[in-house]
C-alpha positions as CSV (number, residue, x, y, z in Angstrom):
1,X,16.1,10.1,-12.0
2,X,17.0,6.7,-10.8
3,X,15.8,5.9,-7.0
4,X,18.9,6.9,-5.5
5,X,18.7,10.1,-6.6
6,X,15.2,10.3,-6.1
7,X,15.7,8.7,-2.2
8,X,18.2,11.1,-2.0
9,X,16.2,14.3,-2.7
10,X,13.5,13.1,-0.6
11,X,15.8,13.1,2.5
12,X,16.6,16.5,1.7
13,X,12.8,18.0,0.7
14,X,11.8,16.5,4.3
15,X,14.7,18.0,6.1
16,X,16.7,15.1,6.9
17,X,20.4,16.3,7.3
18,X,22.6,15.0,9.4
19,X,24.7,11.5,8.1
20,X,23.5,9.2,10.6
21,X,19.7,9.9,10.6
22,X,19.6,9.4,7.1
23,X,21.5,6.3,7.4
24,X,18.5,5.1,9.5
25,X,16.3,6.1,7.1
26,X,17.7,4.0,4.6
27,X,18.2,1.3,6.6
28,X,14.3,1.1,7.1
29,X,14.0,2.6,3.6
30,X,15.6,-1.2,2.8
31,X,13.9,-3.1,5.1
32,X,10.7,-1.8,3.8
33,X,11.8,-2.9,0.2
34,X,12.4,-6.5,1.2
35,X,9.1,-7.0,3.2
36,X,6.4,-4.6,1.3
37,X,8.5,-4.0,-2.0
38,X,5.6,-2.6,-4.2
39,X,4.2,-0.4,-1.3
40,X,7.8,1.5,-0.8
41,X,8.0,1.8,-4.5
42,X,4.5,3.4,-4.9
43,X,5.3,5.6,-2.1
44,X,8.4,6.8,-3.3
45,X,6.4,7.5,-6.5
46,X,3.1,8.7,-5.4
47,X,3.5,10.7,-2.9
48,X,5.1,13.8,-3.0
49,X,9.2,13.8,-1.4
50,X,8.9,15.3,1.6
51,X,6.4,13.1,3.0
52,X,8.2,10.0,1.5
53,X,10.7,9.0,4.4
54,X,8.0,10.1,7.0
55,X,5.8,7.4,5.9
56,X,8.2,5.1,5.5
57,X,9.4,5.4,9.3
58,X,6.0,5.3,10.0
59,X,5.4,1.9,8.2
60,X,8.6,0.4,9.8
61,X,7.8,1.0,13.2
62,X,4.2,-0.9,12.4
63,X,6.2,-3.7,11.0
64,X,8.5,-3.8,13.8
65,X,5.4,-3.9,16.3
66,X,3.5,-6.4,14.0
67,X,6.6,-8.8,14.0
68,X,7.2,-8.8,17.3
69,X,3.2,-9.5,18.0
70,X,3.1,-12.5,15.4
71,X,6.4,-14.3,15.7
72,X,7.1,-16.7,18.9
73,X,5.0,-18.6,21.9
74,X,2.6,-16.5,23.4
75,X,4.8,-15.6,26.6
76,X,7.6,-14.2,24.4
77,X,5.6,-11.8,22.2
78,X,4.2,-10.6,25.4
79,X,7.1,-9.8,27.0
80,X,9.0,-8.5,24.2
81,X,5.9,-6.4,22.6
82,X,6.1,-5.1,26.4
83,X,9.5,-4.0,26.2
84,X,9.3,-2.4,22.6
85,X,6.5,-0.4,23.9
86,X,8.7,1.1,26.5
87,X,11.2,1.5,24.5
88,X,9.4,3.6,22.2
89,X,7.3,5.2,25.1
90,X,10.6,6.1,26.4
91,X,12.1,7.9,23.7
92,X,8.7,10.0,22.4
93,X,9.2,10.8,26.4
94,X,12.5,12.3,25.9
95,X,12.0,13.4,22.7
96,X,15.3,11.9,21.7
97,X,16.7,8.4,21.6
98,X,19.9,6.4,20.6
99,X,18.5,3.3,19.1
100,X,18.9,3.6,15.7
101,X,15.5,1.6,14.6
102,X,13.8,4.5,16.7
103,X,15.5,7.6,16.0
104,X,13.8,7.9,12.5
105,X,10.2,7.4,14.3
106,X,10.9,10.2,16.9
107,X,12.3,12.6,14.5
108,X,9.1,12.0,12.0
109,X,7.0,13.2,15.1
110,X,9.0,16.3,15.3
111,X,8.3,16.8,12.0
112,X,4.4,15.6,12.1
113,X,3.2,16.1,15.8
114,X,0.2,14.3,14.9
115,X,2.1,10.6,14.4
116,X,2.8,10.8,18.3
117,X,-0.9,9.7,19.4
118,X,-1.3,7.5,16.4
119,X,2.2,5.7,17.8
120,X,0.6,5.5,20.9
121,X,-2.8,4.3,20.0
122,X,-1.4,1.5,18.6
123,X,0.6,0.5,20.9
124,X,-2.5,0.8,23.6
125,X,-3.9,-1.5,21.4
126,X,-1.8,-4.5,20.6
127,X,-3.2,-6.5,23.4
128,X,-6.1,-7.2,21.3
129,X,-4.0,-8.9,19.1
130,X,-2.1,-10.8,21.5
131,X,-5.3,-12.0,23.5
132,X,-7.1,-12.7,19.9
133,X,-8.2,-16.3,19.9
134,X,-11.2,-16.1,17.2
135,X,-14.3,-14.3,17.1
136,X,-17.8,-15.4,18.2
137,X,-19.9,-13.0,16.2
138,X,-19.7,-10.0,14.1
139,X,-19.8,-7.8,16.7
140,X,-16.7,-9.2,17.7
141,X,-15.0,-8.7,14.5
142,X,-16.2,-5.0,14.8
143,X,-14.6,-5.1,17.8
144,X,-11.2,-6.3,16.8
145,X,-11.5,-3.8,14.4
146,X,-11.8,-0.7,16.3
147,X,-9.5,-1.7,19.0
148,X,-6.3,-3.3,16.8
149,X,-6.9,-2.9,12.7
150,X,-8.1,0.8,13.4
151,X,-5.2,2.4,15.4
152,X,-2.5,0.3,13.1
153,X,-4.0,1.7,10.2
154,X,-4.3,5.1,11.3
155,X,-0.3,5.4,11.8
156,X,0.4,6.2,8.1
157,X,-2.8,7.1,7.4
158,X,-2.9,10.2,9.8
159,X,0.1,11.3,7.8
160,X,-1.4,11.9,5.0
161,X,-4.4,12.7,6.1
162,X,-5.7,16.5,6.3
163,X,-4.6,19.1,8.6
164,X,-6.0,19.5,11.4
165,X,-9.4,17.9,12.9
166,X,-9.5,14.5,11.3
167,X,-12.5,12.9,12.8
168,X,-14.5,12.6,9.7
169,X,-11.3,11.5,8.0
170,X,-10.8,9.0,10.6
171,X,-14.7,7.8,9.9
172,X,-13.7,7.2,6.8
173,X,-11.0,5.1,7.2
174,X,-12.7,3.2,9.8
175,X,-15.0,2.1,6.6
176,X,-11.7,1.3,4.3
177,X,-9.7,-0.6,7.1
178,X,-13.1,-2.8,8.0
179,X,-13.3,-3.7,4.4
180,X,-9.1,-4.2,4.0
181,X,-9.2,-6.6,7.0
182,X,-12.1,-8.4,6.5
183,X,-10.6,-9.2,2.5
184,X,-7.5,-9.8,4.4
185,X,-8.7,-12.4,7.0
186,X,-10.0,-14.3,4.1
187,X,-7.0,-14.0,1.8
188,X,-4.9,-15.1,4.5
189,X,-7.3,-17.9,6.1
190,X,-5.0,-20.6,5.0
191,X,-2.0,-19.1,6.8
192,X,-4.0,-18.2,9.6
193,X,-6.0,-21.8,10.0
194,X,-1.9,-23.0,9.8
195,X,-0.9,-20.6,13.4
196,X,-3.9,-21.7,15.1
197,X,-6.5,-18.7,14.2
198,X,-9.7,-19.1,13.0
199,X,-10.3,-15.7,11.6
200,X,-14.0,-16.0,10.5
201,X,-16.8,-15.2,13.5
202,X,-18.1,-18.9,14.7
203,X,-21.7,-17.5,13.9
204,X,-21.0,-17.2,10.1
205,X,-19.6,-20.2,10.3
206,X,-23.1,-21.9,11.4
207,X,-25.2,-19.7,9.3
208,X,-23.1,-21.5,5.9
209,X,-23.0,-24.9,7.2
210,X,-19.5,-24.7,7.3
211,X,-17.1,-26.4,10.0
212,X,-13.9,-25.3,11.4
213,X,-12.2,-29.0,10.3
214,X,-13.8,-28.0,6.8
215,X,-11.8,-25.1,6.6
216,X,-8.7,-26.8,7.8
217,X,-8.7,-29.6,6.0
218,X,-9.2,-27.6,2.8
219,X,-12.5,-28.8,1.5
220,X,-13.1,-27.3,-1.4
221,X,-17.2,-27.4,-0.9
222,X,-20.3,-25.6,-2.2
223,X,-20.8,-24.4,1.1
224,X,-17.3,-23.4,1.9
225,X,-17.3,-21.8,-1.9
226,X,-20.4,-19.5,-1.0
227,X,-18.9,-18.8,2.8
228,X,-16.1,-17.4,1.1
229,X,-18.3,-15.9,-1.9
230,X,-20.6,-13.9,0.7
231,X,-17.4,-12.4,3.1
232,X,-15.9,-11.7,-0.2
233,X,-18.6,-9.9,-1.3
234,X,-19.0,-8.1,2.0
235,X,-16.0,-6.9,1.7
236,X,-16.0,-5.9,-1.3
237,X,-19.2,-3.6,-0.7
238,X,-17.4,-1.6,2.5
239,X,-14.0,-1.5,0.2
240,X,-16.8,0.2,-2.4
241,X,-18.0,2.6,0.7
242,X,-14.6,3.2,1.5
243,X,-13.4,4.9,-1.4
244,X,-14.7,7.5,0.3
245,X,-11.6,8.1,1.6
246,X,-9.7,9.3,-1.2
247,X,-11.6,12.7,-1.3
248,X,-10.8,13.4,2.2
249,X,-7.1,13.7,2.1
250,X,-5.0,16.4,0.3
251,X,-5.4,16.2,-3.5
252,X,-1.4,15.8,-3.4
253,X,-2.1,12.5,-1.0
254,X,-4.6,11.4,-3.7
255,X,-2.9,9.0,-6.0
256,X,-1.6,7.4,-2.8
257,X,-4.4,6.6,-1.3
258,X,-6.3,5.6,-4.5
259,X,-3.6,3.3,-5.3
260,X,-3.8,1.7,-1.7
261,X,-7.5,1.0,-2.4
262,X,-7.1,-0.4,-6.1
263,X,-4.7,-2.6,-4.8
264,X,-7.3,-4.0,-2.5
265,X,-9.8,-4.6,-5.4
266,X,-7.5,-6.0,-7.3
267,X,-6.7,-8.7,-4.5
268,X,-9.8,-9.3,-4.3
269,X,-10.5,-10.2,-8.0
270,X,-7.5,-12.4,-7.6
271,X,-9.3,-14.0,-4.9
272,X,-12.3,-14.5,-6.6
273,X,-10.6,-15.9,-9.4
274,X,-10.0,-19.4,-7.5
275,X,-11.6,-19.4,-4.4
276,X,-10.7,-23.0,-4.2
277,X,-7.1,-21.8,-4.0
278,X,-8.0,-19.9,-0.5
279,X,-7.6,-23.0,1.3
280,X,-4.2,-23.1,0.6
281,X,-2.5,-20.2,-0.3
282,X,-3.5,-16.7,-0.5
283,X,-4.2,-14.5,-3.6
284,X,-2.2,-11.5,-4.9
285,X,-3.1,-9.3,-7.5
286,X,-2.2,-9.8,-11.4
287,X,1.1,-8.2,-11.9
288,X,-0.3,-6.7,-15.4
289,X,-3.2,-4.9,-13.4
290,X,-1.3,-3.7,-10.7
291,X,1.5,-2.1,-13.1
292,X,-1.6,-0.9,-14.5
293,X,-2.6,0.9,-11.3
294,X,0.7,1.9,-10.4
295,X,1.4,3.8,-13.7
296,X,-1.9,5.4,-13.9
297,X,-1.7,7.1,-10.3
298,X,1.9,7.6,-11.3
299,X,1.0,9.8,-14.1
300,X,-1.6,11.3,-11.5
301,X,0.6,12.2,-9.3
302,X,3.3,14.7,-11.7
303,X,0.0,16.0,-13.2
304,X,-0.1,17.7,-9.8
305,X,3.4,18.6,-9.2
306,X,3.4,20.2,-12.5
């Protein structure tokens, strides 16, 4: 079945119906191709159809709020990250909404009650991101962490999560995301270092011998090498704990979620492979690997349906 079809069918298994609402759907269904091509694809593949434009409303409304919170001088994210979040407070209100980047959001929470507080956790939370200005310590990371990386994470991932009480689900992811973002803030340090954010605690910095103008001017030194050597490896060891959190989701959710965390090894590799390269650019994984992955949990996933 070619994706169309496939698209199509998912529309219908999740009880999407009526003309327009799917034509938001696929509008977002697009948007999420251009911006996080191989995640829409693996979704669309992995998970089963009735969850597929769920999660995908889900993931554009974090990329709407993520875009709005990154792009523009301080003043203007706040005050248009303000009025997205009434926006969207607005219509989960009302339970019903004209905009048509919202109305696929509001009908998913129809159909998953429990994406309404994981909307609105988020949104509590992007002040940290627009107040972050570097971290002192660790603690601070963890900090960041549980009040921003957390509740973004936990908008798709309380989809396909279990039913019902999630808390040692949500434990679990709270290990995953701390290993994602920490392998994140150092894949992305170049592109960081470049808007201003220093994404590595001060204190680690001191502890390696490492400067901020080190890192910014892209010295390529022993102790920059082992600074990035040891977060890599400590991310790499709560990505390890974190797999932890395949087993707690619904064996159909499975392939999903273990494709979500090879892909993070597998970045990680990447990184490894030149760490050098960090100072410039960030890594992605080898396309052979990842194909790899992708065709694997693939054949995972129609082992289930039968």
């Amino acid at each position: 079945m070619d994706r169309v079809g496939r698209w199509e069918r998912a529309l219908d298994a999740a009880g999407v119906r009526e003309a327009g609402l799917r034509a938001d759907y696929a509008r977002q269904r697009q948007q999420m191709a251009r911006y996080r091509r191989e995640a829409a694809l693996a979704a669309e593949l992995l998970l089963p159809a009735r969850m597929v434009p769920h999660v995908i409303a889900a993931a554009a409304f974090m990329h709407r709020t993520d875009t709005l919170l990154d792009s523009g001088p301080l003043a203007a994210r706040r005050a248009a990250s303000a009025r997205w979040q009434r926006r969207v407070t607005d219509g989960l209100a009302a339970g019903r909404t004209d905009d048509p980047e919202l109305r696929p959001l509001l009908n998913s929470v129809d159909a998953h009650p429990v994406l309404r507080d994981r909307v609105l956790d988020f949104l509590a939370a992007t002040a940290a991101d627009l107040d972050f200005t570097g971290f002192a310590t660790e603690e601070d990371y963890q900090a960041y962490v549980d009040g921003y990386s957390l509740p973004g994470f936990m908008v798709v991932a309380g989809l396909i999560g279990p039913d019902g009480d999630q808390r040692d689900y949500r434990a679990a992811c709270r290990t995953f995301i701390d290993g994602s973002q920490r392998l994140d803030f150092v894949n992305d340090l170049a592109e960081d270092l470049a808007d201003g954010r220093l994404t590595v605690p001060e204190r680690t910095l001191e502890e390696h011998g490492v400067t901020r103008a080190d890192l910014e001017q892209g010295r390529d030194l022993p102790a920059v090498r082992a600074l990035l050597t040891a977060l890599l490896d400590r991310a790499d060891r709560t990505l390890a704990e974190g797999r932890a959190v395949v087993d707690r989701v619904p064996p159909a959710h499975r392939p999903m979620v273990r494709c979500i965390v090879g892909v993070e090894e597998l970045t990680s590799a990447a990184a490894r492979a030149d760490l050098g390269a960090l100072l410039r650019r960030s890594a992605s994984p080898a396309k052979p690997a990842a194909l790899r992955l992708l065709a694997r949990e693939y054949l995972r996933a129609r082992r289930l349906r039968g």
